[in-house]
DRENTORKOL-3810 file (N, C-alpha, C; in nm, 4 decimals):
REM DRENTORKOL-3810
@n.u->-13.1600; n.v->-1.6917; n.w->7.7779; ca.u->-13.0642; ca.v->-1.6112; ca.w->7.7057; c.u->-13.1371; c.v->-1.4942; c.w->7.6388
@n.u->-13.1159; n.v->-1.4134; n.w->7.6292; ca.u->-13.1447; ca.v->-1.2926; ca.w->7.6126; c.u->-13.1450; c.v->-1.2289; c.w->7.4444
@n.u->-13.2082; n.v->-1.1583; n.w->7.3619; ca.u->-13.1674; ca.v->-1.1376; ca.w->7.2367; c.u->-13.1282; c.v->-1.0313; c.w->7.2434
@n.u->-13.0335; n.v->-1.0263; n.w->7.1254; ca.u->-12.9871; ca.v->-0.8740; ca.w->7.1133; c.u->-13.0853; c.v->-0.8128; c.w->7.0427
@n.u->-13.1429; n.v->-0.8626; n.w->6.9391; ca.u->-13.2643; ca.v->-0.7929; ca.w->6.8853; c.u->-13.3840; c.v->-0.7720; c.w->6.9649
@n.u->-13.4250; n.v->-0.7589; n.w->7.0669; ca.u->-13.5218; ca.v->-0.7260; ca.w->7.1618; c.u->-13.4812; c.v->-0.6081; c.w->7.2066
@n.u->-13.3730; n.v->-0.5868; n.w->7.2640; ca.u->-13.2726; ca.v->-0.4265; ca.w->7.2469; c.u->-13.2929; c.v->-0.3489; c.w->7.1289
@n.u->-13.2139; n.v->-0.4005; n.w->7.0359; ca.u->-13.3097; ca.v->-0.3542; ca.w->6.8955; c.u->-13.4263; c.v->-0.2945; c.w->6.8958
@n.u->-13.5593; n.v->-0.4081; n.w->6.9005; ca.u->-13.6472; ca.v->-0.3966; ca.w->6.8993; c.u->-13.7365; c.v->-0.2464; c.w->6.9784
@n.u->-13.6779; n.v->-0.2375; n.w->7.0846; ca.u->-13.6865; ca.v->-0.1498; ca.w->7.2092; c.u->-13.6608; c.v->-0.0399; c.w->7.1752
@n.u->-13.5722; n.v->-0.0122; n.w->7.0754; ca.u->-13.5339; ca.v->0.0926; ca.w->7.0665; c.u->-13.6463; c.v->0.1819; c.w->6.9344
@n.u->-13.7317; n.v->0.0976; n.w->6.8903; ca.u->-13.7996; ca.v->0.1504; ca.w->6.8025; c.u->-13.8830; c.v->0.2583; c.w->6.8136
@n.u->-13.9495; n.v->0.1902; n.w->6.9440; ca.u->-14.0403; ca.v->0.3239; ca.w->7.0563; c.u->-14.0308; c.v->0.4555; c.w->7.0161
@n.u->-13.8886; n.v->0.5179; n.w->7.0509; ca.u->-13.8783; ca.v->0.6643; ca.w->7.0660; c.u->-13.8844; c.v->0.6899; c.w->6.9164
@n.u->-13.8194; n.v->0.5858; n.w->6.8065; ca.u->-13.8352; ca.v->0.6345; ca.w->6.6612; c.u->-13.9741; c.v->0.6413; c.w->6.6021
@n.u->-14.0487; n.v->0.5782; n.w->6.6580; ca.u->-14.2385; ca.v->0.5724; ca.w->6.6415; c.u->-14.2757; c.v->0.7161; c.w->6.6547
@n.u->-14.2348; n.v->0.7675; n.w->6.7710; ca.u->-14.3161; ca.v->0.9114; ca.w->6.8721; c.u->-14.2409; c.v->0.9991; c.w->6.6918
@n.u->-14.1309; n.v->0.9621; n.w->6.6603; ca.u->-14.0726; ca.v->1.1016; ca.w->6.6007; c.u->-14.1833; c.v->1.0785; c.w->6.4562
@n.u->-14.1576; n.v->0.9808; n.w->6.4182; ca.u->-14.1230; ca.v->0.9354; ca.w->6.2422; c.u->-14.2533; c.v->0.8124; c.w->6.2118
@n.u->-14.2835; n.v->0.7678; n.w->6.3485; ca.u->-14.4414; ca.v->0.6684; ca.w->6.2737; c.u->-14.5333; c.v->0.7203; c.w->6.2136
@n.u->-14.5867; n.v->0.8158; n.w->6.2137; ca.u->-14.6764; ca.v->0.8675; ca.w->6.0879; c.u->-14.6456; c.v->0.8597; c.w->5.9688
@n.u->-14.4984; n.v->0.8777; n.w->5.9402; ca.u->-14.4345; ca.v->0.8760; ca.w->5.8535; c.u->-14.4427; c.v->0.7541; c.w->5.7412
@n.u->-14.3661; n.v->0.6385; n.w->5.8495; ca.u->-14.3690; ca.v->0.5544; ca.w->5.8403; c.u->-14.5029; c.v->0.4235; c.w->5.7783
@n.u->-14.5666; n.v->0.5111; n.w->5.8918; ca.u->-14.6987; ca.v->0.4494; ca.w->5.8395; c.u->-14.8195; c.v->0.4593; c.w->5.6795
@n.u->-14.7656; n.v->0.5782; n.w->5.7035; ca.u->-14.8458; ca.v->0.6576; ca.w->5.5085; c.u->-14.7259; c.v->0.5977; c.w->5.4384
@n.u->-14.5999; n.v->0.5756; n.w->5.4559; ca.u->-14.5178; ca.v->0.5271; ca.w->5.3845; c.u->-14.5412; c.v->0.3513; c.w->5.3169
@n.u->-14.5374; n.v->0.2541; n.w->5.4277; ca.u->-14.5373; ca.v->0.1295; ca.w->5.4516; c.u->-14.6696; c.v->0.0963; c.w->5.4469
@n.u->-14.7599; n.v->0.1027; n.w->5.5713; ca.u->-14.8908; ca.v->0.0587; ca.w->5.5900; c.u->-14.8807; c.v->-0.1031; c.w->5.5894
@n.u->-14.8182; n.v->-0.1176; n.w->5.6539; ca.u->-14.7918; ca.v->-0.3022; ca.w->5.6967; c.u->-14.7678; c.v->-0.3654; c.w->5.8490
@n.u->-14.8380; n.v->-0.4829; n.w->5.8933; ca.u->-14.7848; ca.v->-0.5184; ca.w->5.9928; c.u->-14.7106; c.v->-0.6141; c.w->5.9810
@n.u->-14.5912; n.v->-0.6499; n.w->6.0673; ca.u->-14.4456; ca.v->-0.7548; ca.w->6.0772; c.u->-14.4854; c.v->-0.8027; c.w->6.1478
@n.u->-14.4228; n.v->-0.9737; n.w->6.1619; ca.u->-14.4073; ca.v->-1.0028; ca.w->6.2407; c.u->-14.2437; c.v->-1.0874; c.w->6.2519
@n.u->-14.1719; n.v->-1.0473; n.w->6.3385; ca.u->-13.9937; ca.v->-1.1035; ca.w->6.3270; c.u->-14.0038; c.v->-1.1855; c.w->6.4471
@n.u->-13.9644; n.v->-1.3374; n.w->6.3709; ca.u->-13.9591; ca.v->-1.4939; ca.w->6.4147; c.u->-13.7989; c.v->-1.4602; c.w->6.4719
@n.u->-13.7464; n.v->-1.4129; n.w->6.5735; ca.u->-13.6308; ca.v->-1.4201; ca.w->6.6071; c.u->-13.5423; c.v->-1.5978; c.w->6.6880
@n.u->-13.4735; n.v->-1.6465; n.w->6.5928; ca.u->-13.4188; ca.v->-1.7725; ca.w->6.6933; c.u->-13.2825; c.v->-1.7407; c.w->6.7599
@n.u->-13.2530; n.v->-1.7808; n.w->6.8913; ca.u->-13.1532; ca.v->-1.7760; ca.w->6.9314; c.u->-13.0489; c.v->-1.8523; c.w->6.8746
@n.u->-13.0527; n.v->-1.9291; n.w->6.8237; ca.u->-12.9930; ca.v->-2.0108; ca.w->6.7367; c.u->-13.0834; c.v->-2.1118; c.w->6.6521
@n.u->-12.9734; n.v->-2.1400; n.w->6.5149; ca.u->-13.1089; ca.v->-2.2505; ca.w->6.4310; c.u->-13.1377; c.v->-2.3673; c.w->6.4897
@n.u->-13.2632; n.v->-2.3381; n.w->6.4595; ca.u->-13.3410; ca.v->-2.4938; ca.w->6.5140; c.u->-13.3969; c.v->-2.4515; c.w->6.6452
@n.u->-13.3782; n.v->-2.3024; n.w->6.7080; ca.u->-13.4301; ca.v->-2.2707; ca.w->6.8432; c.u->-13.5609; c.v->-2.2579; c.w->6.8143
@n.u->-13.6515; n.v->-2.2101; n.w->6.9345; ca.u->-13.8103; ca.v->-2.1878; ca.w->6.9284; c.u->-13.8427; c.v->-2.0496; c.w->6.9392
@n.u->-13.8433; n.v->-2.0170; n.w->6.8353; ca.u->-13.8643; ca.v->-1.8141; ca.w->6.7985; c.u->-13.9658; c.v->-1.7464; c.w->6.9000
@n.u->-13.8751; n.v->-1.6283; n.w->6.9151; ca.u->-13.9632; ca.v->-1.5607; ca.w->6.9846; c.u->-13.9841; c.v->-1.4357; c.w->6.9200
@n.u->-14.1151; n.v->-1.3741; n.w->6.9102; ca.u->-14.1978; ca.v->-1.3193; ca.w->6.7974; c.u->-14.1827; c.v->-1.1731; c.w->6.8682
@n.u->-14.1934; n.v->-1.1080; n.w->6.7485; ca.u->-14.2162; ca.v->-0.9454; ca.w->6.7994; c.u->-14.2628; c.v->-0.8844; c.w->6.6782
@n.u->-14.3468; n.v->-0.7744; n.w->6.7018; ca.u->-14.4476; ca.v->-0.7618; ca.w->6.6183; c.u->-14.4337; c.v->-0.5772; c.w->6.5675
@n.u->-14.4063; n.v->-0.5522; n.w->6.4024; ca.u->-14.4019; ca.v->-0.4066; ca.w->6.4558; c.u->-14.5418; c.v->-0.4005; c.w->6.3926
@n.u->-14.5971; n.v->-0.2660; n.w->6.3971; ca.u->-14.7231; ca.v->-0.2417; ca.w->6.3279; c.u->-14.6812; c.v->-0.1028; c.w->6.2933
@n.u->-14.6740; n.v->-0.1034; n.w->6.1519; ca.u->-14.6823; ca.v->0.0207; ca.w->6.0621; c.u->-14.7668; c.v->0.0356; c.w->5.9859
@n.u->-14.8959; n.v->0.0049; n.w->6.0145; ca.u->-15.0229; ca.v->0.0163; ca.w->5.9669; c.u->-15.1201; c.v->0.1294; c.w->6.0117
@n.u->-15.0956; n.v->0.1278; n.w->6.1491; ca.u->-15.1979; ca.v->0.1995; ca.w->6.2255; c.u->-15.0790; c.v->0.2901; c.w->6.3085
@n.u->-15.1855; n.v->0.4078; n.w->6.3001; ca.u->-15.1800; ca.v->0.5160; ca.w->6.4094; c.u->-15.0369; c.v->0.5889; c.w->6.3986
@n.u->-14.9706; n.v->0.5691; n.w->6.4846; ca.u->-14.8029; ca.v->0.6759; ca.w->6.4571; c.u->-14.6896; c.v->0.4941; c.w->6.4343
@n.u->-14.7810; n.v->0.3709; n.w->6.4297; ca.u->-14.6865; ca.v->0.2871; ca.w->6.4458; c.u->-14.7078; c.v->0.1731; c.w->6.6175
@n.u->-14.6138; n.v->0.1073; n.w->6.5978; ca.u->-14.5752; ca.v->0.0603; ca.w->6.7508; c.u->-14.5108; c.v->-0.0695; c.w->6.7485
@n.u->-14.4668; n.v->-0.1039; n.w->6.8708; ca.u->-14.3788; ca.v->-0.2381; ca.w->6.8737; c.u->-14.4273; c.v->-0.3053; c.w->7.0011
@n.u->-14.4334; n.v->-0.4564; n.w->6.9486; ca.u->-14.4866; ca.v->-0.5255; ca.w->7.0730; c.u->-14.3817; c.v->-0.6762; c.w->7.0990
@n.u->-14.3962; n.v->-0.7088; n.w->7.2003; ca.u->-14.3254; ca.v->-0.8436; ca.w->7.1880; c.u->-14.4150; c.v->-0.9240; c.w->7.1733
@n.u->-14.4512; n.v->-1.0388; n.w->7.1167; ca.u->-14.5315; ca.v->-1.1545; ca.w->7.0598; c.u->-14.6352; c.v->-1.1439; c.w->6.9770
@n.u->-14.7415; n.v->-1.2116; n.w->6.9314; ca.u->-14.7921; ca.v->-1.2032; ca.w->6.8122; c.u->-14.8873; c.v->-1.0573; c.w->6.8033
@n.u->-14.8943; n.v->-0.9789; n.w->6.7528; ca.u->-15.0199; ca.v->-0.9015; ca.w->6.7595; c.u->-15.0550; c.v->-0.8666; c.w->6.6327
@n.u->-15.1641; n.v->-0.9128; n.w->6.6129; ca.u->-15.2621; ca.v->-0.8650; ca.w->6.4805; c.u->-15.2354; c.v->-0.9811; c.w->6.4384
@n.u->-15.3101; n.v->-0.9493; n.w->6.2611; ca.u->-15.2235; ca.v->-1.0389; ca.w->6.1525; c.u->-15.1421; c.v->-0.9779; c.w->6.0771
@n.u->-15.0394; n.v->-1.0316; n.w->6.0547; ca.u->-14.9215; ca.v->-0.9511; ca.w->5.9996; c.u->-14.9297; c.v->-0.9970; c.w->5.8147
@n.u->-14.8862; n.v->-0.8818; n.w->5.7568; ca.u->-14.8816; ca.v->-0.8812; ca.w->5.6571; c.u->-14.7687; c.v->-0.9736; c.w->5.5589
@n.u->-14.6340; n.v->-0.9243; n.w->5.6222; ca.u->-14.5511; ca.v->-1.0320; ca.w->5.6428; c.u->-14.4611; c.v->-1.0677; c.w->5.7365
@n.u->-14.4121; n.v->-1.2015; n.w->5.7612; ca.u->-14.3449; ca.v->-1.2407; ca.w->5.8829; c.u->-14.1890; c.v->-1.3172; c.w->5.8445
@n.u->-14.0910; n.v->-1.2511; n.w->5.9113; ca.u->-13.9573; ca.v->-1.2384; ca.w->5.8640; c.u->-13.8845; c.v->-1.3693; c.w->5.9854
@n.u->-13.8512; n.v->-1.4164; n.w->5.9519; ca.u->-13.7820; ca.v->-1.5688; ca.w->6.0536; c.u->-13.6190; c.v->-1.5281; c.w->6.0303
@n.u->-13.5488; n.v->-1.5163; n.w->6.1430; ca.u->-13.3992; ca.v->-1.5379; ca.w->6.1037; c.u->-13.3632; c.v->-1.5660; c.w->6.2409
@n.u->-13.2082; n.v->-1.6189; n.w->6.2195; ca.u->-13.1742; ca.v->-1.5975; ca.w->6.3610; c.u->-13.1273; c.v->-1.4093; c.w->6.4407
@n.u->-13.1128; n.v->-1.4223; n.w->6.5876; ca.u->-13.0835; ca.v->-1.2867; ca.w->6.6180; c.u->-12.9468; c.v->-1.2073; c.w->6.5632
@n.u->-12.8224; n.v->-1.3078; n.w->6.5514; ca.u->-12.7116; ca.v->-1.2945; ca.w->6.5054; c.u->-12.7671; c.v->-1.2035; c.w->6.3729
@n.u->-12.8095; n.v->-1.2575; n.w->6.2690; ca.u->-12.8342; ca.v->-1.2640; ca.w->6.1181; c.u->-12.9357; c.v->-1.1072; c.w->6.1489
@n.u->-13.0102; n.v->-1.1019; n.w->6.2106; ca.u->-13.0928; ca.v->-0.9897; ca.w->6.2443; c.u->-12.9722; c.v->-0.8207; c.w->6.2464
@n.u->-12.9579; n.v->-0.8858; n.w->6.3438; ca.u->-12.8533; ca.v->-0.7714; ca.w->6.4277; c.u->-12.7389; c.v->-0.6996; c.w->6.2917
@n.u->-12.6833; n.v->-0.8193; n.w->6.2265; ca.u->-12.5973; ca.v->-0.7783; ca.w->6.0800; c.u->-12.6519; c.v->-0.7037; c.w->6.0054
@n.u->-12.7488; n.v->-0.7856; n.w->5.9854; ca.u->-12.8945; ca.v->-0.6602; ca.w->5.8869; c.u->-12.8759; c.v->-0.5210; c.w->5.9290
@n.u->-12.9666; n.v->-0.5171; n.w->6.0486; ca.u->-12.9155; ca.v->-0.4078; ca.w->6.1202; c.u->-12.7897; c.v->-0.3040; c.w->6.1349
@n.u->-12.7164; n.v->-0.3765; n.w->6.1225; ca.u->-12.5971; ca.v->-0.2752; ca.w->6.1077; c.u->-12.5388; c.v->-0.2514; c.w->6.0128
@n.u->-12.5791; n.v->-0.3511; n.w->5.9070; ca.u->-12.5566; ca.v->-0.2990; ca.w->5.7648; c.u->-12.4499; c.v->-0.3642; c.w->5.7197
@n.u->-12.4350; n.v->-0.5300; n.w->5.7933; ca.u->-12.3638; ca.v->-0.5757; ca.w->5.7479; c.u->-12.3858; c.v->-0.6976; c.w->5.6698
@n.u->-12.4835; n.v->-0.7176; n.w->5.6845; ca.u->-12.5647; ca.v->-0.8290; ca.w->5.6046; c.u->-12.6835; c.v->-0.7351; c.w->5.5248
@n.u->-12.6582; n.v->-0.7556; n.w->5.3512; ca.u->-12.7803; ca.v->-0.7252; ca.w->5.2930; c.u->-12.8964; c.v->-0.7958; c.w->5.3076
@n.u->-12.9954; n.v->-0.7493; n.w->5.3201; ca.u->-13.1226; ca.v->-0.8595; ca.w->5.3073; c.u->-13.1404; c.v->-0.9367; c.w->5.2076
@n.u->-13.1173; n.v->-0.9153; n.w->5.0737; ca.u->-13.1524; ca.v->-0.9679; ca.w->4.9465; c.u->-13.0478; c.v->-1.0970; c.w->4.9353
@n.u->-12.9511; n.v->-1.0777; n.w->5.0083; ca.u->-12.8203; ca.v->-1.1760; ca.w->5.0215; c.u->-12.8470; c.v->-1.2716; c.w->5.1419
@n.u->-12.9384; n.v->-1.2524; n.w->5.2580; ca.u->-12.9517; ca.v->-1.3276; ca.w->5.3333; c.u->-13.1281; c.v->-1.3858; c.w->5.2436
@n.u->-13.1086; n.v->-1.3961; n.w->5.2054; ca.u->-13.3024; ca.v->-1.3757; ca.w->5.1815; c.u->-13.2351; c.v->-1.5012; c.w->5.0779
@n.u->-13.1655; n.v->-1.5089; n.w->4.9981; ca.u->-13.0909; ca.v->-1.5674; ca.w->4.8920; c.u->-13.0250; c.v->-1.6942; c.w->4.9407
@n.u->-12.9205; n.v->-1.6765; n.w->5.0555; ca.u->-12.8564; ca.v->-1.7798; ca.w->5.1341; c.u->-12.9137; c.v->-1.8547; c.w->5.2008
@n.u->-13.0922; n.v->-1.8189; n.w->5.2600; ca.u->-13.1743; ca.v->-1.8548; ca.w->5.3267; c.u->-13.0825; c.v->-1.7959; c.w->5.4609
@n.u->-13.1014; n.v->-1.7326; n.w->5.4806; ca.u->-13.0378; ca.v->-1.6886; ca.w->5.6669; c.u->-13.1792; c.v->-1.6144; c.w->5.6969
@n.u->-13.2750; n.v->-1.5489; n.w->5.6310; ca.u->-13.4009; ca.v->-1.4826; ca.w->5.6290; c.u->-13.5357; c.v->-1.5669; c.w->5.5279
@n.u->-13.5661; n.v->-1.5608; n.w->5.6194; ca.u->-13.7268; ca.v->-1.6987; ca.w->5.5534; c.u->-13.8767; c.v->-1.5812; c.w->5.5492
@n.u->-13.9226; n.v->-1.5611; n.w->5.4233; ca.u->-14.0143; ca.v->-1.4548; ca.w->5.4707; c.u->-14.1296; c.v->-1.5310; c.w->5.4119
@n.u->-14.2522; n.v->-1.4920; n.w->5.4882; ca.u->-14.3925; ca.v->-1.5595; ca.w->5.4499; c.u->-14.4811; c.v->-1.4393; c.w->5.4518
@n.u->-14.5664; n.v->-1.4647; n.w->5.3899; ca.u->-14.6769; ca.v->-1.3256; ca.w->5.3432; c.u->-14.6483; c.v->-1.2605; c.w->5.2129
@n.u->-14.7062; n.v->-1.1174; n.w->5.2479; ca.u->-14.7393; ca.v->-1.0506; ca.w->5.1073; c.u->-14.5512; c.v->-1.0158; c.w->5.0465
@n.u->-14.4988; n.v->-1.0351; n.w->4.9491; ca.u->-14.3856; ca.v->-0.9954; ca.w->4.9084; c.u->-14.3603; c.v->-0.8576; c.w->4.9270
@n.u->-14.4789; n.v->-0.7915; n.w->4.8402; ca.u->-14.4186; ca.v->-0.6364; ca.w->4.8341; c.u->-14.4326; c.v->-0.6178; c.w->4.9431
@n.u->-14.5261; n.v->-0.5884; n.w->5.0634; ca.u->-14.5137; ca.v->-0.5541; ca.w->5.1774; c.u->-14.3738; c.v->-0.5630; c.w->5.2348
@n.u->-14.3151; n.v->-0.7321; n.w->5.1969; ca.u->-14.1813; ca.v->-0.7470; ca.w->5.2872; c.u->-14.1418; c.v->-0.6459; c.w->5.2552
@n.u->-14.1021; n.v->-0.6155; n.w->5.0758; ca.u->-14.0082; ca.v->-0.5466; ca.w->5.0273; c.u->-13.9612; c.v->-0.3884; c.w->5.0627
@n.u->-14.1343; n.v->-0.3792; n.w->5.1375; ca.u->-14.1165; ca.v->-0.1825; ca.w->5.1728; c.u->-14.0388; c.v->-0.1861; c.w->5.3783
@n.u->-14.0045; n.v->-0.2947; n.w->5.3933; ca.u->-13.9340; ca.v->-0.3054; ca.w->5.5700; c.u->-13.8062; c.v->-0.3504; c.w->5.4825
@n.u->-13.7530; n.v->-0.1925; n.w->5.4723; ca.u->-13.6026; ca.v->-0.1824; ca.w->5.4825; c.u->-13.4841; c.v->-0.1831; c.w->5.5991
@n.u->-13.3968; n.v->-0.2031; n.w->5.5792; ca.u->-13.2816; ca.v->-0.2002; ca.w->5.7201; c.u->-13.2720; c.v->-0.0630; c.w->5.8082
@n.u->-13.2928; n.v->0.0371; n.w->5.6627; ca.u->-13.2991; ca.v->0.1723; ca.w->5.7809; c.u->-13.3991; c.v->0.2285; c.w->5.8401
@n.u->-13.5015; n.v->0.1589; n.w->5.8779; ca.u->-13.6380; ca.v->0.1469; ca.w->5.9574; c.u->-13.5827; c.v->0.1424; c.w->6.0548
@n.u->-13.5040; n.v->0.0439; n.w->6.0971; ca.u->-13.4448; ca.v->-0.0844; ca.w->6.2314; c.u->-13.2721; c.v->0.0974; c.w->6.2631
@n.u->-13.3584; n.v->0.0685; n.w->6.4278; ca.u->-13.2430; ca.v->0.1911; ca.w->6.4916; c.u->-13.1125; c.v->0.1378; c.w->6.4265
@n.u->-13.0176; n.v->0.2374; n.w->6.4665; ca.u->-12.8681; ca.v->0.2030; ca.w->6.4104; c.u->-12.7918; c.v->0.2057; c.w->6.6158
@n.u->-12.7656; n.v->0.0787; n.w->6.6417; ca.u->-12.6895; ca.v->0.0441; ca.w->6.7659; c.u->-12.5758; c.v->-0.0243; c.w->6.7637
@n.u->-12.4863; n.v->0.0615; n.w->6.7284; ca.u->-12.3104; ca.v->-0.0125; ca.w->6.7423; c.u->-12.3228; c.v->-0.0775; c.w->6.9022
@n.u->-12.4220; n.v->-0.0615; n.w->7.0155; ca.u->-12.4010; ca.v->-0.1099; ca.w->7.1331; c.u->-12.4430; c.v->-0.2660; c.w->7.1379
@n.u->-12.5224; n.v->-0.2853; n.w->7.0687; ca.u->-12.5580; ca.v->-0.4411; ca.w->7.0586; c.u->-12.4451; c.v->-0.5439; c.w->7.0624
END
């Protein structure tokens, strides 16, 4: 089964080439997002890095990440569109974060493309 957040994910690419420098003097952190297809599934990892260089996105572990965000893809995708706050899923537990706090705190929702197609 397929995630919708890997689409997501994909789409970060072309926002790297414009805005990762940006990003990067901004943030200076690497992610890593524990995506489950459903709870209790076996996550599959994708990694951004806003630490280095203009940025980049990988699928599975790369580096060590500063902090690492667990949710399901559903719960992802809401975020994403701005329909789920983070601080409210982060609260409900729908988002499990491990690592440095503030780091989490600077990977905001409007980082993550905006895709009504998902």
């Amino acid at each position: 089964m397929a995630l919708k957040s890997e689409k997501l994910f994909n789409e970060m690419a072309p926002i790297l080439q414009t805005t990762g420098a940006d990003l990067v003097k901004k943030i200076g952190a690497i992610y890593h997002f524990e995506i489950l297809a459903a709870p209790g599934a076996e996550p599959v990892v994708f990694t951004i890095d806003l630490k280095n260089g203009n940025g980049s996105f990988a699928k599975g572990r790369v580096g060590t990440a500063d902090a690492t965000f667990t949710m399901t893809d559903d719960d992802l995708i809401a975020v994403a569109q701005g329909k789920l706050n983070p601080q409210v899923a982060f609260m409900q537990g729908k988002m499990k974060i491990k690592g440095n706090m503030a780091k989490a705190s600077k990977f905001t929702p409007d980082i993550l493309p905006k895709s009504p197609k998902l």
